[in-house]
C-alpha positions as CSV (number, residue, x, y, z in Angstrom):
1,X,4.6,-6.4,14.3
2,X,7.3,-3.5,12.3
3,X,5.4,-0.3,10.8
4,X,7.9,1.9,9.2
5,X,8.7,5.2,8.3
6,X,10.2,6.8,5.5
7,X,12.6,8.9,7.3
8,X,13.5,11.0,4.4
9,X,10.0,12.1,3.2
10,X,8.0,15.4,4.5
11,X,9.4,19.0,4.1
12,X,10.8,18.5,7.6
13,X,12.4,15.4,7.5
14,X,14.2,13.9,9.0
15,X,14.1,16.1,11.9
16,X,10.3,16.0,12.0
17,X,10.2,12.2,11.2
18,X,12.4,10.8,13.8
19,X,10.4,12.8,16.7
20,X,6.8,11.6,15.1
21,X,8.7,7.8,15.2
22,X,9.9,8.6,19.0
23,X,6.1,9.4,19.9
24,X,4.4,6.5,18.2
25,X,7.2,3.9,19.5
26,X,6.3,5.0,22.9
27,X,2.7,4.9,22.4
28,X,3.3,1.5,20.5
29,X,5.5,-0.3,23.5
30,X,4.2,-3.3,23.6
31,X,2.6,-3.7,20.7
32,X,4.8,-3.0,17.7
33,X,8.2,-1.8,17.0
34,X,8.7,1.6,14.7
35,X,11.3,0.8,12.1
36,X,12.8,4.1,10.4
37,X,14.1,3.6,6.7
38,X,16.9,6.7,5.7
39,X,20.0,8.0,5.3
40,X,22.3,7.2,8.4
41,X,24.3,9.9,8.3
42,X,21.1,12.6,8.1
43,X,19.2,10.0,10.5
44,X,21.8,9.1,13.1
45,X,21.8,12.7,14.7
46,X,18.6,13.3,15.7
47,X,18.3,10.0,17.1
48,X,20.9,10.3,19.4
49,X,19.1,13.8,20.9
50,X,16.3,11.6,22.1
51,X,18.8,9.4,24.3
52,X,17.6,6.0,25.3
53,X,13.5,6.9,24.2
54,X,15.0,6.2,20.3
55,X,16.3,3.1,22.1
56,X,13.1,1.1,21.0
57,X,13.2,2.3,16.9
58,X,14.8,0.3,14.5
59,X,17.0,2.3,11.4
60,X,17.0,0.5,8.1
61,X,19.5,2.6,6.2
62,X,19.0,3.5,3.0
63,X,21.2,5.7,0.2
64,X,18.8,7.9,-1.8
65,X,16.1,10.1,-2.0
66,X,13.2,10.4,-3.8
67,X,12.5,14.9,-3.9
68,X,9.0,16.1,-4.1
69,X,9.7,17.9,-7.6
70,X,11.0,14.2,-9.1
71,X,9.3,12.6,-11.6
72,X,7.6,9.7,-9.4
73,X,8.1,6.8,-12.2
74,X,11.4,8.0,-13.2
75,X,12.6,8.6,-9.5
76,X,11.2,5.3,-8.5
77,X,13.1,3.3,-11.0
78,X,16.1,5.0,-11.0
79,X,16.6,5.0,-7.5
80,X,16.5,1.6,-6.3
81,X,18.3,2.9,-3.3
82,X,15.7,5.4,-2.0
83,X,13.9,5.5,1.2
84,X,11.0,4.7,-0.5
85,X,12.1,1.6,-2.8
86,X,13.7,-0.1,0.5
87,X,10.4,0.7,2.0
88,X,8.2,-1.0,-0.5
89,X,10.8,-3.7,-1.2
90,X,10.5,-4.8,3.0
91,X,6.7,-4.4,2.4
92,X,6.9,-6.7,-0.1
93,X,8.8,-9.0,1.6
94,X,6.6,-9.4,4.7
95,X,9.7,-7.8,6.7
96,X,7.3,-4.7,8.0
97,X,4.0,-4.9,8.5
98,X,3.1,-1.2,7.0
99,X,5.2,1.6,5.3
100,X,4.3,4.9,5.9
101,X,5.5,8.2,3.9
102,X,5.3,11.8,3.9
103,X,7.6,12.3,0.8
104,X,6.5,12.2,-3.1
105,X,3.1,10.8,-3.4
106,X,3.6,10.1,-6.6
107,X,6.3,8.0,-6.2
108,X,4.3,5.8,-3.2
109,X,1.8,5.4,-5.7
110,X,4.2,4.1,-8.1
111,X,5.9,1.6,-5.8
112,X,2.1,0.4,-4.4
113,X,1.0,-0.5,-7.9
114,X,4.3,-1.4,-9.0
115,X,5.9,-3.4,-5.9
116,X,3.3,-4.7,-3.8
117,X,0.9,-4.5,-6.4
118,X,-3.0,-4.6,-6.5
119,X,-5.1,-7.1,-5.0
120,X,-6.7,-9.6,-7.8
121,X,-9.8,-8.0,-8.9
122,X,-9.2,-4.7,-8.2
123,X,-9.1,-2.4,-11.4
124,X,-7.2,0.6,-9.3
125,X,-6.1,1.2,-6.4
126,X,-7.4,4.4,-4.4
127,X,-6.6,6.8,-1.9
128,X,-9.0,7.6,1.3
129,X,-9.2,10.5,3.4
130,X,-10.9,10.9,6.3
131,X,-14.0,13.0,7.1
132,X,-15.0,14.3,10.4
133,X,-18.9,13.6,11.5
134,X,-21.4,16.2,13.3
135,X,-22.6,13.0,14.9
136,X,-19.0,12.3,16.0
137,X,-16.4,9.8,15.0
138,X,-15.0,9.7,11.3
139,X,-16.3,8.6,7.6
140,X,-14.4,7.8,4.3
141,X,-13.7,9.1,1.3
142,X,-12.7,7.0,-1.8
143,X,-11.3,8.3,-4.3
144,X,-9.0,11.5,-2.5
145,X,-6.7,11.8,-5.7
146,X,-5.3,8.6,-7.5
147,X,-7.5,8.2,-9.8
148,X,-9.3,11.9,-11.9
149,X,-11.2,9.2,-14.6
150,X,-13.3,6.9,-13.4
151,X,-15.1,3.9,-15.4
152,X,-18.6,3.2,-13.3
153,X,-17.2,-0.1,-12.5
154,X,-14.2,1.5,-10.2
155,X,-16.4,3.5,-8.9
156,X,-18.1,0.5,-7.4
157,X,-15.0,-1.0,-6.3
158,X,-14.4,2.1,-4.5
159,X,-17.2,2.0,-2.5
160,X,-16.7,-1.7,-1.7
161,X,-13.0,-0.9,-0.7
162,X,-14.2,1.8,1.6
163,X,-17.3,-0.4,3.0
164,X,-14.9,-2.8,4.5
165,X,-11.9,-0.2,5.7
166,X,-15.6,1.5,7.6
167,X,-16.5,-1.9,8.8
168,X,-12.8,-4.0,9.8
169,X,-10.7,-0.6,10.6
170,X,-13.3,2.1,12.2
171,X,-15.4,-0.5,13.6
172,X,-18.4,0.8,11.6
173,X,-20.7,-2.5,11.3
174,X,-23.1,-1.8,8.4
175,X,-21.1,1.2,6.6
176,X,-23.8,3.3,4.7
177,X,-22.1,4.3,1.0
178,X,-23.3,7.2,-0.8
179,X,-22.4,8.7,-4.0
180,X,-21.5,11.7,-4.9
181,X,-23.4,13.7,-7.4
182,X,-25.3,16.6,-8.8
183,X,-28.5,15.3,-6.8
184,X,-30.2,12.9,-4.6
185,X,-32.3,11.7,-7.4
186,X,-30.9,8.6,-9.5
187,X,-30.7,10.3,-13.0
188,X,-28.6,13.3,-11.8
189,X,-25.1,13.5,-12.3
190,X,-22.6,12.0,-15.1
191,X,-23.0,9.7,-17.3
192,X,-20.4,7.4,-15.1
193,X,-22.3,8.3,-11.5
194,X,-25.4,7.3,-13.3
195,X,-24.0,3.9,-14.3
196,X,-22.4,3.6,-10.9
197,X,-25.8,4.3,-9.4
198,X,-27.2,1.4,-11.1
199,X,-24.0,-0.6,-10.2
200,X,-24.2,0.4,-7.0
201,X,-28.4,-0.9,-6.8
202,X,-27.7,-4.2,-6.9
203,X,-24.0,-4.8,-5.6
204,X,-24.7,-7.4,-2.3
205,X,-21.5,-6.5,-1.1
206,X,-22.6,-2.7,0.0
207,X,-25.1,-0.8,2.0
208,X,-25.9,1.7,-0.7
209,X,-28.0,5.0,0.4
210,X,-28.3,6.2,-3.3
211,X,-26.9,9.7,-4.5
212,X,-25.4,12.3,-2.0
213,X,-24.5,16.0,-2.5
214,X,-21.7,18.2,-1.6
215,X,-24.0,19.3,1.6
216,X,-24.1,16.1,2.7
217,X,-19.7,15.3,3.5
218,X,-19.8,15.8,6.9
219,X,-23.6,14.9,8.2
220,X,-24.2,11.4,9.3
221,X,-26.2,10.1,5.7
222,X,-23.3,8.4,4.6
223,X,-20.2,6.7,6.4
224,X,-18.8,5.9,2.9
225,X,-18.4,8.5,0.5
226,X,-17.8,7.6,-3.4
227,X,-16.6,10.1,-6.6
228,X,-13.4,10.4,-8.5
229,X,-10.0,11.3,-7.2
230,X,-10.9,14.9,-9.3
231,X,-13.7,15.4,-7.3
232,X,-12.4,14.1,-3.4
233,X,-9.2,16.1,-3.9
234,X,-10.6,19.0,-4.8
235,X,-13.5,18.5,-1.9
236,X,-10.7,17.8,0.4
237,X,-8.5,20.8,-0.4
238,X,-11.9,23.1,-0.1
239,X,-12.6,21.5,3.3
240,X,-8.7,22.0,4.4
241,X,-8.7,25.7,3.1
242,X,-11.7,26.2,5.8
243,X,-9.8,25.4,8.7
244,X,-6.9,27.3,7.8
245,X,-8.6,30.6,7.6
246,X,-10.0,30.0,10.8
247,X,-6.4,29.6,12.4
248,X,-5.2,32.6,10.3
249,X,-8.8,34.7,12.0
250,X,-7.9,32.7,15.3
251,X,-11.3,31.2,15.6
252,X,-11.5,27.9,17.2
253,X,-14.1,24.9,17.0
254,X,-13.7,21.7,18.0
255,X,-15.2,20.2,14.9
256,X,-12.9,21.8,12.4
257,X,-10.4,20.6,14.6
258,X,-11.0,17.2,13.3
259,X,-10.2,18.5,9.4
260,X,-6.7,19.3,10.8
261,X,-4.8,16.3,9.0
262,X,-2.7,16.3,11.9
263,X,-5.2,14.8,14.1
264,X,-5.6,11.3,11.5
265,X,-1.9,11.7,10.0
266,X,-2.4,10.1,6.0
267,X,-4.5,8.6,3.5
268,X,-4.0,4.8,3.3
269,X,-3.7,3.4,-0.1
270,X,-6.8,1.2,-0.4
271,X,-6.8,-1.9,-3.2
272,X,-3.0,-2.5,-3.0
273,X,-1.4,-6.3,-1.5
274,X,-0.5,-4.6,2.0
275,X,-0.2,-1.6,4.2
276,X,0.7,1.8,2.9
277,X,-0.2,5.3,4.2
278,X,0.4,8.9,2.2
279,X,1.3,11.6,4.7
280,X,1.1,15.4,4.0
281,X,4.1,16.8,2.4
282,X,4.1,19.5,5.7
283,X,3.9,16.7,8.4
284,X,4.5,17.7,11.7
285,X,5.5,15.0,14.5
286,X,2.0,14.8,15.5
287,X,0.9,14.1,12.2
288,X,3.9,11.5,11.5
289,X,3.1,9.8,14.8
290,X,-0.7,9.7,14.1
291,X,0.3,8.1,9.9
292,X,2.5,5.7,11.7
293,X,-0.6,4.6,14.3
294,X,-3.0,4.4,11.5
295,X,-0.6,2.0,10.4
296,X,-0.7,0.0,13.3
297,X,-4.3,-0.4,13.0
298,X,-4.7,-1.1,9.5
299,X,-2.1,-4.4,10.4
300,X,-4.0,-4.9,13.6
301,X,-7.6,-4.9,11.6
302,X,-5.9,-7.2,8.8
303,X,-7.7,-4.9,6.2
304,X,-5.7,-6.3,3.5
305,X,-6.8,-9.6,4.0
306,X,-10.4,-8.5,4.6
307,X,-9.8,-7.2,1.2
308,X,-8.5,-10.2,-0.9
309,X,-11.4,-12.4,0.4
310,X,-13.7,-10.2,-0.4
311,X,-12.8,-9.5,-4.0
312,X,-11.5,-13.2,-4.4
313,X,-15.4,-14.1,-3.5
């Protein structure tokens, strides 16, 4: 098994890359091999300060680079060359197992949908995020940002997409989905979270809870969360904002530890023909290590295929 790493992508790459690659390869031994995909002459150096521990990583080399101010489509199509078109091209090509990339998010999202594609069925692709649990452990949000309008009928497929990542990746065996809205009770909320609600009712495929509320993102009523990317992004941010005034007051708590995005490393793009993670643009080498792990599960779990059975059913 290969998971890669987009070398080139984070405000600290490559420097910050290559060390996140060094620590998953050595938690990986065994298991998988870390394959690096950048610019030689940028990459090349760091390796060689980790000696014979970058020994074990693979370096794909690659031209180009896609910046974080680039138009994503643009970038993506005009350079072929970039760290992130070789990365979605050896996705594509079954050569690595899982790309993962803290660079333009736009431009991942424009190679899922436009290299790998989306899996038969699916309407959109989505990103998830991660939420930390009082009870412990994590659950799922879907949509985090792809995606501001939603039709009710992608709202459903959202919640299916996150029911099985639950179930095949965090070993959650009856996933409980709720969706967000103004209120518990079924009438509350837009006019497409009211139609999802009634999607939702009667989808076999789900173990829907009914309506949730802003209240209810980290308690333990729902392991899959549902709403628009509008709505997760901007819930996401909120909940990131929290645990950076409590570094900045130096206040400590183990459970807004968990909202540190270090600790999970990326959003994995859900809906899409094979493995692909979205780091944050400020990854550190714990994060990068943690995205490239997450990788290595979502391969080990076979998620995509869990995915194309379902939806071809």
């Amino acid at each position: 098994m290969k998971i890669a790493l987009d070398a080139m992508g984070g405000d600290f790459a490559p420097q910050a890359a290559v060390a996140g690659a060094v620590l998953a390869a050595q938690r990986l031994a065994g298991k998988a091999q870390v394959v690096l995909i950048g610019t030689e002459a940028e990459v090349r150096p760091f390796l060689q300060q980790y000696g014979s521990a970058a020994d074990a990583l693979e370096l794909v080399p690659s031209t180009q680079v896609i910046e974080m101010g680039e138009h994503p489509a643009k970038a993506f199509q005009q350079k072929q060359d970039s760290s992130i078109a070789v990365g979605y091209r050896l996705l594509h090509s079954g050569e690595i197992d899982a790309f993962c990339s803290a660079g333009n998010t736009g431009a991942m999202l424009v190679g899922a949908m436009f290299t790998v594609k989306p899996v038969a069925g699916v309407m959109r692709p989505c990103i998830a995020n991660f939420v930390p649990k009082l009870a412990g452990g994590y659950g799922i949000l879907v949509d985090a940002g792809a995606n501001a309008d939603c039709k009710p009928e992608m709202l459903e497929q959202f919640g299916e997409l996150g029911s099985l990542y639950a179930k095949y990746v965090l070993g959650i065996e009856r996933p409980k989905v709720g969706l967000m809205s103004l209120g518990e009770e079924e009438g509350k909320g837009s006019a497409a979270t009211q139609a999802a609600h009634q999607l939702f009712k009667v989808n076999p495929h789900v173990h829907f809870i009914g309506n949730i509320e802003g209240r209810d993102l980290f308690n333990d009523k729902a392991d899959v969360i549902v709403c628009d990317g509008f709505v997760g992004n901007v819930m996401l941010k909120m909940a990131e904002s929290m645990y950076d005034i409590m570094v900045q007051s130096n206040l400590t708590n183990e459970f807004f530890e968990k909202v540190n995005y270090e600790n999970t490393g990326g959003s994995p793009i859900l809906g899409i023909n094979d493995n692909a993670i979205i780091g944050h643009g400020v990854s550190t080498p714990l994060a990068i290590c943690n995205m490239l792990m997450q990788g290595y599960q979502m391969a080990h779990a076979g998620i995509v295929d869990q995915i194309k059975d379902s939806f071809k059913s």
